[in-house]
C-alpha positions in Angstrom: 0.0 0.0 0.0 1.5 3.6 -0.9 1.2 6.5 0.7 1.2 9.5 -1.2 4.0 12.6 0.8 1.6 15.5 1.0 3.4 18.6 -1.0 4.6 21.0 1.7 5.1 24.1 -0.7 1.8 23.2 -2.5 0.0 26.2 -1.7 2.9 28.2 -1.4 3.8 31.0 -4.0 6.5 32.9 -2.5 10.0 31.0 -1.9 12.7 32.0 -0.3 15.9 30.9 -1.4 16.7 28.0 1.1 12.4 26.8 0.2 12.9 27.5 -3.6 16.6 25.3 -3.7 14.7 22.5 -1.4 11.8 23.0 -3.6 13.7 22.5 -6.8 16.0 19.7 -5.4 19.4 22.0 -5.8 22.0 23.6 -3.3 20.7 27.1 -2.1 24.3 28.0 -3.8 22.8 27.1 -7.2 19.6 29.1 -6.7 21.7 32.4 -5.9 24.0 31.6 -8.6 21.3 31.8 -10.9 20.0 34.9 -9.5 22.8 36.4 -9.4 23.3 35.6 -13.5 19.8 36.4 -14.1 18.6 33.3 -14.9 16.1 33.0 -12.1 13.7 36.3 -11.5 13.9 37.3 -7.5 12.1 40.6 -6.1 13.7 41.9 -3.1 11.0 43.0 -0.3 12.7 44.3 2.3 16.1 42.8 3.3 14.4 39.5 1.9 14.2 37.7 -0.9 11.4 36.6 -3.1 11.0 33.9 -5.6 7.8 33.4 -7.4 6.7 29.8 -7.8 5.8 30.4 -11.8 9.9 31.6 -11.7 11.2 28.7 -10.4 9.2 26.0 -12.7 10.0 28.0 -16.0 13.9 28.0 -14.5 13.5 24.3 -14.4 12.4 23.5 -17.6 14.9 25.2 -19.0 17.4 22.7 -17.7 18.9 20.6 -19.6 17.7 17.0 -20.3 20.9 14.2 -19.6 
C-alpha cells in the first residue's frame, strides 16, 4: 500500500531561497547563482528575498535534459 507525501510548498507562492533550492532539489548556492546571473527572477522585499513559484518552474524547464 502507498502512501502519497503531502506537498509542503503546495500552496505556497512565495520561496525563499533555502524553500525554492529544497523546492527544486538543488544547493541554495545554485539558486543564488542563478539569481545572481539572471537566470532565475527574485524581487527583493525588504532585506528579503522573493521567488515566485511560476519563476522557479520555468527556471526548471529550462534545464537541460541528460
Amino acid at each position: 500500500m502507498s502512501r502519497e507525501v503531502a506537498d509542503p510548498y503546495q500552496w505556497k507562492r512565495g520561496f525563499s531561497r533555502e524553500q525554492a533550492a529544497d523546492y527544486c532539489g538543488v544547493s541554495v548556492y545554485k539558486v543564488a547563482i542563478a539569481i545572481r546571473e539572471n537566470l532565475l527572477a527574485a524581487r527583493r522585499n525588504g532585506k528579503d528575498i522573493v521567488i515566485f513559484r511560476e519563476d522557479l518552474d520555468a527556471w526548471m524547464e529550462g534545464w537541460e535534459v541528460i
